[in-house]
C-alpha positions, 0 to 999 in steps of 0.5 A, spaced: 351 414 310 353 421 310 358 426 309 365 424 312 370 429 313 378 426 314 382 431 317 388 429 314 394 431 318 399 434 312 401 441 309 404 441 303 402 434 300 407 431 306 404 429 313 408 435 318 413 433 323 408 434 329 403 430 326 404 426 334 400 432 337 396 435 332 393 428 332 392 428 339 388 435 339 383 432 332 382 426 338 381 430 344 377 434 339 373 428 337 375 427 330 373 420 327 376 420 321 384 422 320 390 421 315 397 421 313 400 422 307 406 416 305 411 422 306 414 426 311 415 422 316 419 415 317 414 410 316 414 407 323 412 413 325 406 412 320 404 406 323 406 408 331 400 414 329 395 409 326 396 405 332 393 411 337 388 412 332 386 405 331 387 406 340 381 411 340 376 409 336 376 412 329 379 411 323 385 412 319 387 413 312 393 413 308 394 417 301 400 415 297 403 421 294 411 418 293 411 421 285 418 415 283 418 407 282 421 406 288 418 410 294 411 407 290 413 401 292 415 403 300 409 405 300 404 400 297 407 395 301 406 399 308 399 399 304 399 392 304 401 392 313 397 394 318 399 402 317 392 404 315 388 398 314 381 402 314 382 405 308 386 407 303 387 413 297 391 415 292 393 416 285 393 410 280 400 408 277 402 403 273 409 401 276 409 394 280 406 397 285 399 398 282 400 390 283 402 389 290 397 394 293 390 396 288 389 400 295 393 406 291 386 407 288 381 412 293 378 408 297 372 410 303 373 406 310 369 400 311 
């Protein structure tokens, strides 16, 4: 299998807000392996950029920062959605969150 590089398209523990074209210079680039952070953005920007991901052909990965009970929550059910399916990383908690999303644990693609 081999080692996966996943350029993550974050700065200081957040996705940036130009994630849309930074994301368009990795794909061009030919990056096969991209992620996001569950804050910085709204998350319907999250999923619009999971979508063009998924469009070109690589995999996306979404790794759960939010450090309260409630932004846990947001985020492991937009873990549970189709944000970024492939896979999943982040810290593990005990919150409520842990139950509805195990994927907050890293986790490789596929």
């Amino acid at each position: 299998m081999g080692l996966r590089f996943i350029f993550m398209l974050t700065r200081n523990d957040r996705t940036v807000g130009d994630a849309s074209e930074q994301l368009k210079t990795a794909l061009r680039l030919g990056v096969r392996h991209i992620g996001f952070k569950d804050i910085g953005l709204p998350i319907d920007r999250l999923k619009v950029l999971n979508r063009v991901i998924k469009a070109d052909g690589a995999t996306s990965y979404l790794e759960v920062v939010s450090l309260d009970r409630q932004s846990e929550i947001v985020s492991a059910k937009a873990a549970v959605q189709p944000c970024a399916e492939e896979g999943r990383c982040g810290r593990t908690v005990a919150t409520p969150a842990r139950a509805k999303a195990s994927a907050l644990r890293c986790c490789s693609s596929k």
